[in-house]
Structures are given as C-alpha cells and as structure tokens.
C-alpha positions, 0 to 999 in steps of 0.5 A, spaced: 518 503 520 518 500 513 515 502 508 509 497 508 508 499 516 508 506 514 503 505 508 499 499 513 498 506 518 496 511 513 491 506 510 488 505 517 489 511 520 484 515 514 479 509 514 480 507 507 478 500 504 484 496 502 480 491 497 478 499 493 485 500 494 488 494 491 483 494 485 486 500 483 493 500 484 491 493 480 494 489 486 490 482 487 488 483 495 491 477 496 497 480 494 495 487 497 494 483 505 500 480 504 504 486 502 501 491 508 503 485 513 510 484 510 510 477 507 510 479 500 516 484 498 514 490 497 517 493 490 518 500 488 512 498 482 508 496 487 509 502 491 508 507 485 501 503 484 499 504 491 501 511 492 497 512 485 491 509 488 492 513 494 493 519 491 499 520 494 507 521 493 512 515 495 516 519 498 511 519 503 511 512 506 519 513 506 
C-alpha cells in the first residue's frame, strides 16, 4: 500500500472526520480529498501536517 491509502485506512477505520482532520493539519479539504484519493502528490510537509493532526507518528503510514 501507499502511504495515502494507508493514512485513507487509518482514518476510516478510527471513524475520524476528514474535514476536522484537514482544518488542523492546515490543508484545504479539497486538497486533503485529493490527497487521500491519490490525485494530488502527497508530500513529506503534508504528511508531517497530517500526522500531527492525527496525532500520530509518520512512520506509521510507511
């Protein structure tokens, strides 16, 4: 798996919101959707966002 579908799983199997998620990583949730479907490059400073606002380590999603 990528790391977008692993972060994608991780989000729907803890039932979290991905609009919330977004807004505190400080990603649009256009940009977010685009990311999680794997249509927009997930880059490592967006990752570092994501997984803050997951709380969550990125080595996780690797």
């Amino acid at each position: 798996m990528r790391v977008y579908e692993n972060v994608r799983t991780y989000i729907k199997k803890n039932g979290l919101n991905q609009s919330s998620i977004a807004k505190k990583a400080g990603i649009s949730a256009k940009n977010f959707d685009a990311i999680l479907n794997g249509k927009q490059t997930l880059c490592l400073d967006d990752l570092r966002a994501i997984c803050y606002a997951l709380n969550v380590r990125p080595e996780k999603f690797m």
